[in-house]
N, C-alpha and C positions, 0 to 999 in steps of 0.2 A: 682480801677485799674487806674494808671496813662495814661497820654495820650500818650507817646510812648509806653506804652504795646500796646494800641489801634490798633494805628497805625500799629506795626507791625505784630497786627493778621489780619486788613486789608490787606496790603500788602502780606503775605501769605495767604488768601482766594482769593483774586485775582489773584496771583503766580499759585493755584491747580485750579481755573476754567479755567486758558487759557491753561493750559499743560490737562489737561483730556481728551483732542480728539486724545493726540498723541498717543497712544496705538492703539486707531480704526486706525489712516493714516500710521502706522507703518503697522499693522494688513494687509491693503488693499496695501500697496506697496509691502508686502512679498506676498501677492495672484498673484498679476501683475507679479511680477519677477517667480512667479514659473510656470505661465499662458504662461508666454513667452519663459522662459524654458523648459517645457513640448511643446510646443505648443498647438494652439487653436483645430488643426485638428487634434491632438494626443488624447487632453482631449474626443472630442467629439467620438475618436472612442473606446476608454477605458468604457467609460459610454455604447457606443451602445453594446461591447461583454458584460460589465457586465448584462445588460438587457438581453440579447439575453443566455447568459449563466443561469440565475435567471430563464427565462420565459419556457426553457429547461428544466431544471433541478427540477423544478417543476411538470412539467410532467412525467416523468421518471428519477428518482433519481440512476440510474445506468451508467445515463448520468458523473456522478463525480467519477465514477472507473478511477483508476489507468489504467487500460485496454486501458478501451477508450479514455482515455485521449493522451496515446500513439500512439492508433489508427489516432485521429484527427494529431496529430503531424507528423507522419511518411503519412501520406495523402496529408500534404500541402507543403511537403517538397519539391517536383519537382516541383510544379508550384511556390512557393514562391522563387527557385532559377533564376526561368524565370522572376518574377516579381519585383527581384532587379535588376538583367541586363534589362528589360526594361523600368524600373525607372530612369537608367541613360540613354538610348534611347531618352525620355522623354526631360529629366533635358537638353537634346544636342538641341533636338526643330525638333524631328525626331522620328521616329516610326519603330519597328519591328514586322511585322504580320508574318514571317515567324519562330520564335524561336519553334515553337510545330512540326514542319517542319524537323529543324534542329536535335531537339529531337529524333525523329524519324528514323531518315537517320543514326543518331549517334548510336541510340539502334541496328540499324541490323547490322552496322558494328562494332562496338564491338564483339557482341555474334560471326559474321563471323570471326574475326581476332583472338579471342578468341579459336575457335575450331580451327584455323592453325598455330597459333604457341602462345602461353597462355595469361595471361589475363592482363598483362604487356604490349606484341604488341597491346591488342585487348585497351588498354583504352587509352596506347600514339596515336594509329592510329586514335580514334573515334575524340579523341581529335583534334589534326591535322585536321584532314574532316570539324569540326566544326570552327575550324579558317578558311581552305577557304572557306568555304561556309560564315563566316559574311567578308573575303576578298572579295568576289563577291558582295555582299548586296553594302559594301562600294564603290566599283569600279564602278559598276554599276550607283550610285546617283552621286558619283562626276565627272566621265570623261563622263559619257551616262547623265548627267543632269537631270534624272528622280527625280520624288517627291518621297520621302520615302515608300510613302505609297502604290505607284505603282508595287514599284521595289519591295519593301518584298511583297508583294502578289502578285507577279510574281513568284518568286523564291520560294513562300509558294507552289505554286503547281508544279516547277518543280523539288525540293528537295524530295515532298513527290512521286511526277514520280519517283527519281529518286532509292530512299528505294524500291518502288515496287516495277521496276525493275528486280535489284539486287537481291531482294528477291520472286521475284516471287510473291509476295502479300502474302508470309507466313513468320508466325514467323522461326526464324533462331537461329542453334544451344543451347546447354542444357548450361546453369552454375550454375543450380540448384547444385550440387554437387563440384563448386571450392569452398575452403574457403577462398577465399578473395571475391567474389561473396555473399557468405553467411553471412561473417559480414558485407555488405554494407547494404545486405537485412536487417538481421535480429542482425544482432551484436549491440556492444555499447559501453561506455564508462559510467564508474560510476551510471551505471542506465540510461543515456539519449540517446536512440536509435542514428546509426550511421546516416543516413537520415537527421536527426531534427542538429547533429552536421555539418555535410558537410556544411547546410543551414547558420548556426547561421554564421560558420568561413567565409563563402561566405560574406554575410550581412556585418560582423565585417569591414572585409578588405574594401568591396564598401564606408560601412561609414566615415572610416579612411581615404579615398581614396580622395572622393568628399569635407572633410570638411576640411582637414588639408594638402593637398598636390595642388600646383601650377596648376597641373594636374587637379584637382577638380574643382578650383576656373574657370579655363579655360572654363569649361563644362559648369558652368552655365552662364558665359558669353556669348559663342556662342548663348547658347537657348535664353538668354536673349535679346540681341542684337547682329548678328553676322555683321551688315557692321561697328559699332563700333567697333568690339573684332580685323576685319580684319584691321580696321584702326589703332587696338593697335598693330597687329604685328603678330596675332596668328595664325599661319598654318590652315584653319579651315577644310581644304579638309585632314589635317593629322587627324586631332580630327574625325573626320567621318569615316577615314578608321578604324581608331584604335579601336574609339569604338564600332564598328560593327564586329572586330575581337575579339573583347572582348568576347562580346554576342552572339557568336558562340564558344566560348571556353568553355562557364560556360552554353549555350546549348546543349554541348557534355557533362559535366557534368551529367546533368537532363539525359540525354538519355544513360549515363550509368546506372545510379539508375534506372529507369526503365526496362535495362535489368535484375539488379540483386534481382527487386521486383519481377517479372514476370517469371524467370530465363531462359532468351529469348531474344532473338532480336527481337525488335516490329516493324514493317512500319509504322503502325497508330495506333494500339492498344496501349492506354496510353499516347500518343500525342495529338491526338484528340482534338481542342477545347483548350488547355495548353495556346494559344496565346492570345485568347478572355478572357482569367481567369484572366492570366498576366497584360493585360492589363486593365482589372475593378480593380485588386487590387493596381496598381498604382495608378489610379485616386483617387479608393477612398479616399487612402495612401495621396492626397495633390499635387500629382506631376500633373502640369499646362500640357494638352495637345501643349501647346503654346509655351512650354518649359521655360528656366533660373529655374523653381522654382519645388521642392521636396528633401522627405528627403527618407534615408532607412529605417528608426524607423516609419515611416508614414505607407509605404508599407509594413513593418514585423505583423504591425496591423492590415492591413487592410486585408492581407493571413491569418490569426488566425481569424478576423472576420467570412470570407469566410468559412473558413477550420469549426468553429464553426458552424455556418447558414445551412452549408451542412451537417454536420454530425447528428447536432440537428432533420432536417427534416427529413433524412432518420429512424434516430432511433421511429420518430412519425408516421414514414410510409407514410410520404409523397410523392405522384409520381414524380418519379425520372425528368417528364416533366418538373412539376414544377419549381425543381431548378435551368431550365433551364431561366427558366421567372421569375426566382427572382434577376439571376445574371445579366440577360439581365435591369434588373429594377434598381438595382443598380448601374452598368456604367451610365445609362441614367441620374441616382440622382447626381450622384457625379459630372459630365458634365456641369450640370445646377448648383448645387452648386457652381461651381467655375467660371461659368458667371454672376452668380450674384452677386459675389464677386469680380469679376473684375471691373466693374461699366459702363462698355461698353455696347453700346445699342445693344439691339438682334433682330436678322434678322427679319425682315419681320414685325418689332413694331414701328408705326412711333415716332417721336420725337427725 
């Protein structure tokens, strides 16, 4: 063999030993890119249903009916509508503890508006109530300078005063027999319950809202820094009112579907607790109590987690107490999770 053949199967053994890693660092930059496009808080709660789903369904393999499956879906559907609107509560750097409230006040007047003139008055009216009541949330925080958190749990107990009321602390009027009542309840489209639909389109638009509209970008600024966003210019006492009119609009939503599940106007039955749900499935969802930071694809997982963990137990017979101290365990996780991810020192730990 001459010596530039030599040479030039040197030069290519040397060529394929330095290029051989590139496959693994291609490999590991498509993992990154997909890690970051998914997110980290997505991945981790895709793994936590599939677990939770596996661990399930191993015990009672009737857990993977079609039935139930439907069941879980048409279950999470009023709270997950709660817990995008107060996902973008969140993302503002502000809180709504009265949306199960709103719920509620909006179920009795519907089904009332509903029996006095049909269900056209009964769901533009509920709707309507539901805007002022998150006009009062907002009015309240920005000209009365209350903390968010004060004013919605003020107004948590004088909205649910205020259902009683009016209703006398009974359910109100039948819609079990309207048919637009009956396919909210039980209707569909292409096989995917109406419920799970109202949700998804909700979700859709918040997403398309927050990620791609001025609008959005606004929101996480506020939560994120608002004596910046006001030094950029941003109305933020508008943002406040707005989106608390918001979350009262798409809380008279929830408190329709709860009339047309129940076929009723509820005061507190099916409310109840809606706000605390909301609320764990945001956080878990990624959204920063602190605000500037979540997504709606966070929180539609971390409602499906929920919506699964609850359905799973009951079907294993677990006391309904229980999942009361599984959810309460879960905000607590997700809290701390995301303080330890911030890198800020926690109360009461010197250094």
């Amino acid at each position: 063999m001459s010596d530039d053949a030599l040479k030039d199967g040197a030069v290519k053994t040397a060529t394929t030993t330095m290029t051989a890693p590139a496959p693994t660092a291609a490999g590991s930059s498509a993992v990154k890119r997909f890690i970051t496009g998914v997110g980290a808080q997505n991945i981790s709660l895709i793994i936590a249903i599939v677990l939770v789903v596996a661990v399930i369904g191993l015990q009672n393999p009737l857990f993977f009916s079609v039935a139930n499956l439907k069941v879980i879906g048409t279950a999470i559907s009023i709270m997950g509508l709660l817990a995008v609107v107060q996902t973008i509560v969140i993302i503002l750097g502000a809180l709504d503890i009265s949306v199960g409230s709103i719920a509620g006040l909006t179920s009795v007047t519907s089904a009332m508006l509903f029996t006095a003139a049909g269900p056209a008055v009964g769901v533009v009216g509920a709707i309507g109530i539901g805007i002022l009541c998150g006009l009062v949330n907002g009015c309240i925080i920005v000209f009365g300078r209350v903390n968010p958190v004060i004013a919605t749990l003020a107004t948590l107990a004088a909205f649910k005063g205020i259902a009683q009321l009016i209703s006398d602390g009974r359910a109100q009027g039948y819609t079990g027999a309207d048919p637009f009542f009956v396919f909210l309840a039980r209707g569909g489209v292409a096989g995917i319950p109406t419920l799970i639909l109202v949700l998804l389109v909700v979700a859709l638009l918040a997403h398309i809202v927050l990620r791609y509209t001025s609008w959005g970008r606004n929101i996480y600024a506020v939560g994120g820094n608002n004596i910046a966003s006001r030094l950029a210019g941003i109305n933020i006492n508008r943002y406040i009112i707005g989106v608390y009119m918001v979350t009262g609009a798409i809380a008279a939503i929830a408190g329709i579907l709860i009339t047309a599940r129940t076929g009723s106007g509820q005061p507190i039955s099916g409310s109840e607790g809606l706000e605390l749900q909301a609320i764990t499935a945001a956080a878990l969802g990624g959204a920063a109590l602190k605000g500037g930071k979540g997504t709606i694809s966070g929180t539609i997982l971390a409602v499906i987690l929920l919506g699964v963990l609850t359905n799973g137990m009951t079907i294993l017979g677990v006391n309904s107490f229980w999942q009361n101290v599984a959810q309460g365990a879960l905000l607590v996780i997700a809290v701390v999770i995301q303080q330890l991810r911030s890198g800020e020192r926690r109360i009461g730990i010197p250094g």
